[in-house]
VOPAGU-2260 file (C-alpha; in pm, 1 decimal, decimal comma):
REM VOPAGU-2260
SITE   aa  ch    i         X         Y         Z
SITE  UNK   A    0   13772,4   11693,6   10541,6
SITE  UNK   A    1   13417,4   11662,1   10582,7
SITE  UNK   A    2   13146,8   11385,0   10529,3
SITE  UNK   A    3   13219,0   11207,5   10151,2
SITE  UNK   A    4   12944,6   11293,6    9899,7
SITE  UNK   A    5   12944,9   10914,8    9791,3
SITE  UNK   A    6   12982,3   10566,6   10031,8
SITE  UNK   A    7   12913,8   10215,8    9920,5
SITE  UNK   A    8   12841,2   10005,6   10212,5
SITE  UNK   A    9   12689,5    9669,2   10313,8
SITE  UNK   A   10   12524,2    9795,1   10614,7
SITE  UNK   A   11   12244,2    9967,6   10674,3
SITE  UNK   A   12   12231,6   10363,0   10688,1
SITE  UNK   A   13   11997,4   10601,0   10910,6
SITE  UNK   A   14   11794,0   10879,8   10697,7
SITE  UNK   A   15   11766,7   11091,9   11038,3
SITE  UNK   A   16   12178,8   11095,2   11083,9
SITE  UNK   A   17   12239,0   11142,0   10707,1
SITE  UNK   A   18   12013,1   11463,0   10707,9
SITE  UNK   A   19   12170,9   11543,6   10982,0
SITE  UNK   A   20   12517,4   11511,5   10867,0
SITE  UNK   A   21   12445,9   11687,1   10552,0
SITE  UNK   A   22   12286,9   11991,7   10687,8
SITE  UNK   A   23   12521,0   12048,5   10975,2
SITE  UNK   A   24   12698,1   12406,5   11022,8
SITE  UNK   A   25   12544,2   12502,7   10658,1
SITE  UNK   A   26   12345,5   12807,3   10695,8
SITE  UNK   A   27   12291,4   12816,7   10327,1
SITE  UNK   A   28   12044,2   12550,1   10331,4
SITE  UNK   A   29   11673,3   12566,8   10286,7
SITE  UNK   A   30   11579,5   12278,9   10173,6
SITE  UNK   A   31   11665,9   11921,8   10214,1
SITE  UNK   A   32   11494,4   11632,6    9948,2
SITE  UNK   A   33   11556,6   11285,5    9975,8
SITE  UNK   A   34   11508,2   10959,8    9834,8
SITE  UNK   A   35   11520,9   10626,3    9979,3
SITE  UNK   A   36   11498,0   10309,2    9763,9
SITE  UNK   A   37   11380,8    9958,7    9905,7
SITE  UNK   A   38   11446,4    9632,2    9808,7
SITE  UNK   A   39   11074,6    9520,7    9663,7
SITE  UNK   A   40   10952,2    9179,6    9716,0
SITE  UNK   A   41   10840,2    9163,9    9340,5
SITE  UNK   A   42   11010,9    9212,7    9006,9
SITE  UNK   A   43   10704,0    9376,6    8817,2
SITE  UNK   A   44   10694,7    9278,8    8448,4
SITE  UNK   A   45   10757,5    9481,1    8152,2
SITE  UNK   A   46   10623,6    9527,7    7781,2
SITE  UNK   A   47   10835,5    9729,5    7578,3
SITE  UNK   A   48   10940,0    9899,3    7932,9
SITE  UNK   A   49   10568,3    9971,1    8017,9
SITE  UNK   A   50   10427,7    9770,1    8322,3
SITE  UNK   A   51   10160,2    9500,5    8274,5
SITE  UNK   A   52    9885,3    9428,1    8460,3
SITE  UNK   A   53   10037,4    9050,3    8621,6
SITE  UNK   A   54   10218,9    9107,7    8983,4
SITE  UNK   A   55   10540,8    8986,3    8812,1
SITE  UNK   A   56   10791,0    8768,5    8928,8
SITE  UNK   A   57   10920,1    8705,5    9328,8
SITE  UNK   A   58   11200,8    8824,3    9485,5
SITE  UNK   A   59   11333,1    8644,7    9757,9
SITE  UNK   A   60   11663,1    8870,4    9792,7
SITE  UNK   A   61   11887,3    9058,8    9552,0
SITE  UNK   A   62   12293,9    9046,3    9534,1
SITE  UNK   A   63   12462,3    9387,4    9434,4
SITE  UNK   A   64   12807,1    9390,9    9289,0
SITE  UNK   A   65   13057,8    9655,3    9192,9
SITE  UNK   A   66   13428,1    9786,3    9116,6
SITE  UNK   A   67   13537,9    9943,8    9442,4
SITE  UNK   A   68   13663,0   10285,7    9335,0
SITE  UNK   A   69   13554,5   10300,9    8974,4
SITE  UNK   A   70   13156,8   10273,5    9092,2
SITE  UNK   A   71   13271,2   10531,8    9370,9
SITE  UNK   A   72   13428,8   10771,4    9124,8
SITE  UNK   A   73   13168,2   10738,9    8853,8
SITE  UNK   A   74   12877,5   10857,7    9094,6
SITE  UNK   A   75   13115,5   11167,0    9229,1
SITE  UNK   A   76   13122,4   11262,9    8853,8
SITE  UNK   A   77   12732,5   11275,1    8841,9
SITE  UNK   A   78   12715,1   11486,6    9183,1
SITE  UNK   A   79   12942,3   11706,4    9062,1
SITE  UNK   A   80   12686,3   11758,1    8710,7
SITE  UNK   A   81   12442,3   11808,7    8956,1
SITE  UNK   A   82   12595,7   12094,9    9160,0
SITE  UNK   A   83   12627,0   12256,6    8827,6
SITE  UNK   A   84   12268,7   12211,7    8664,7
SITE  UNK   A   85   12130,7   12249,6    9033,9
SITE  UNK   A   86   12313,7   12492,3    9205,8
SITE  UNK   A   87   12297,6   12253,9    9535,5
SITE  UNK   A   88   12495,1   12358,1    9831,0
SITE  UNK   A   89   12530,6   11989,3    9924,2
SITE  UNK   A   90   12472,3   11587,0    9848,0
SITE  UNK   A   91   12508,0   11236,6    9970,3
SITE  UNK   A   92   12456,4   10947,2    9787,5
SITE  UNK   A   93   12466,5   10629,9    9975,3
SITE  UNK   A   94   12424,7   10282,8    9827,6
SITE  UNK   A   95   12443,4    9977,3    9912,4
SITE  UNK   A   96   12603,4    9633,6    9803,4
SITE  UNK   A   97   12572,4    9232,6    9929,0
SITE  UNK   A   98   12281,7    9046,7    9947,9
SITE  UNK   A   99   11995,9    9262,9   10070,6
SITE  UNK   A  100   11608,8    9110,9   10153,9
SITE  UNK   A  101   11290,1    9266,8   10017,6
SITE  UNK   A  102   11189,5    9584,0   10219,3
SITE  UNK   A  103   11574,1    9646,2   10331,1
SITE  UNK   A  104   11691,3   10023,1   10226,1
SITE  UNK   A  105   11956,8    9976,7    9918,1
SITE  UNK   A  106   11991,9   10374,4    9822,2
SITE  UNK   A  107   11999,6   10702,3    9992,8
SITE  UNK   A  108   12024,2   11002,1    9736,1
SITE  UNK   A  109   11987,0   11308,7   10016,4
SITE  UNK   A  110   12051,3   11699,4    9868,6
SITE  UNK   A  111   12073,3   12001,6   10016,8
SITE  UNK   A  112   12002,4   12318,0    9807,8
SITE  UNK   A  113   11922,1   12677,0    9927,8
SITE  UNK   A  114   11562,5   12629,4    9764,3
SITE  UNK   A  115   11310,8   12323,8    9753,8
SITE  UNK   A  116   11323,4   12276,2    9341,7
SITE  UNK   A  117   11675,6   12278,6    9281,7
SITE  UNK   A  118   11678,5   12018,7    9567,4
SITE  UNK   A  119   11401,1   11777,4    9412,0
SITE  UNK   A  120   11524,5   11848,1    9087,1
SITE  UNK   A  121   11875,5   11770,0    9169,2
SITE  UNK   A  122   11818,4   11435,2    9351,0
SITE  UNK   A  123   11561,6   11323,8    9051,0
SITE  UNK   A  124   11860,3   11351,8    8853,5
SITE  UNK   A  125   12060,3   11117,6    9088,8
SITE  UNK   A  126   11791,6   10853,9    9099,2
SITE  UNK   A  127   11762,0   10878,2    8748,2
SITE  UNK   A  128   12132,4   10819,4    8703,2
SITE  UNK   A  129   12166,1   10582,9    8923,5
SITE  UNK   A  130   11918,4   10369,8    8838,3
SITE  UNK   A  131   12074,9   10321,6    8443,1
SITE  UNK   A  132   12481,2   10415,1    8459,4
SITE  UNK   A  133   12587,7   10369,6    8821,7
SITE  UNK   A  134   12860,3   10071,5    8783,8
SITE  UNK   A  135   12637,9    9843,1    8989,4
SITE  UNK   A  136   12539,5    9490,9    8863,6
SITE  UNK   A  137   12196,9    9306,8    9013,0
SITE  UNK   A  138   12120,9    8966,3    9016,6
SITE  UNK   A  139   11752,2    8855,1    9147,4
SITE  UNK   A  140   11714,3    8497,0    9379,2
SITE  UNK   A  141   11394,2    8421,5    9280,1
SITE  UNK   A  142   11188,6    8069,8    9312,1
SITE  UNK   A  143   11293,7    7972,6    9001,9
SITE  UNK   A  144   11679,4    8032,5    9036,3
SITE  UNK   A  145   11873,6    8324,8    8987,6
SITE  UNK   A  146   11905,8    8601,2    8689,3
SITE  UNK   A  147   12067,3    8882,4    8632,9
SITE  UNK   A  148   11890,7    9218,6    8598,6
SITE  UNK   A  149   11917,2    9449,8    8316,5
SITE  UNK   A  150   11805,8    9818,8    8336,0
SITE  UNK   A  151   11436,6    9884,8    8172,8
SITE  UNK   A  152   11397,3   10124,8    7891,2
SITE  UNK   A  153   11183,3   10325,1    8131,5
SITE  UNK   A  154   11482,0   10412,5    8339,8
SITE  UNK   A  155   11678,1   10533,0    8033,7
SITE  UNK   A  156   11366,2   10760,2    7892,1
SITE  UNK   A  157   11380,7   10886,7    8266,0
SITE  UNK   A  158   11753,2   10974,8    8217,4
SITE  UNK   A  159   11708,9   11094,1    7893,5
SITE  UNK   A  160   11493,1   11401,8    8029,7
SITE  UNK   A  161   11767,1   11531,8    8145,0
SITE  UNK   A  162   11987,0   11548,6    7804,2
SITE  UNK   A  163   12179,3   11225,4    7886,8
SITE  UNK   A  164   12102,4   10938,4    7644,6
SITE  UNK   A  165   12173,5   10553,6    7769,4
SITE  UNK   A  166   12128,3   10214,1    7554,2
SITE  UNK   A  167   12090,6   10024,5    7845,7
SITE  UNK   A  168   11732,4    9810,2    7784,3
């Protein structure tokens, strides 16, 4: 069996052994894209899912939850779309739950593909999913207390490029 496509984790992953990993003994690969997403120190306000101008609200940390297995399952499902639109040879999607600081890595989407714009294209298309109907929930410790997060229209216009429509904001 070789390395899973999709691990939830509370610790901290390494880009540089994850590229690795994914490219290792796979002579159809020509390109690898990846994206990492930080924890941001700031919770930037929204109009009608546009940004405003005001530096929004501070985060001091943020607490990720989800169903063991069903979260796990639910993101194979969307690699497995995206070996299909994208013809990708390989993928890794790596997220992480707990309580996580500002600037601390919380997602790895890495692809391989034989060509660069199936490979961006392909691990857009994870973000994008990820980001509005991964089974993850968010709450934010702020100054003021602690909410929980909702996803922002702009995320599901961002997933609806791709033909996939979400209510979510």
């Amino acid at each position: 069996m070789g390395l899973p496509r999709v691990v939830i984790q509370t610790q901290d992953f390494d880009l540089s052994s994850e590229i690795a990993a994914l490219r290792r003994d796979n002579r159809g690969v020509g390109a690898v894209c990846s994206f990492v997403g930080v924890v941001r120190d700031r919770n930037p306000p929204s109009r009608g899912g546009l940004p405003v101008e005001d530096t929004g609200d501070a985060v001091l940390s943020i607490e990720l939850e989800h169903y063991p297995g069903m979260t796990e399952k639910s993101i194979e499902a969307m690699v497995d779309e995206a070996v299909r639109r994208f013809d990708i040879v390989g993928a890794r999607v790596i997220h992480r739950v707990g309580r996580l600081q500002p600037l601390e890595q919380i997602v790895l989407v890495a692809v391989a593909s034989a060509h660069r714009g199936q490979g961006f294209q392909a691990c857009e298309f994870l973000i994008d999913y990820l980001k509005t109907q991964a089974p993850f929930w968010k709450k934010e410790h702020t100054p003021q207390g602690v909410r929980w997060v909702d996803a922002r229209v702009s995320d599901d216009a961002a997933l609806a490029r791709w033909g996939i429509m979400a209510g979510n904001a």
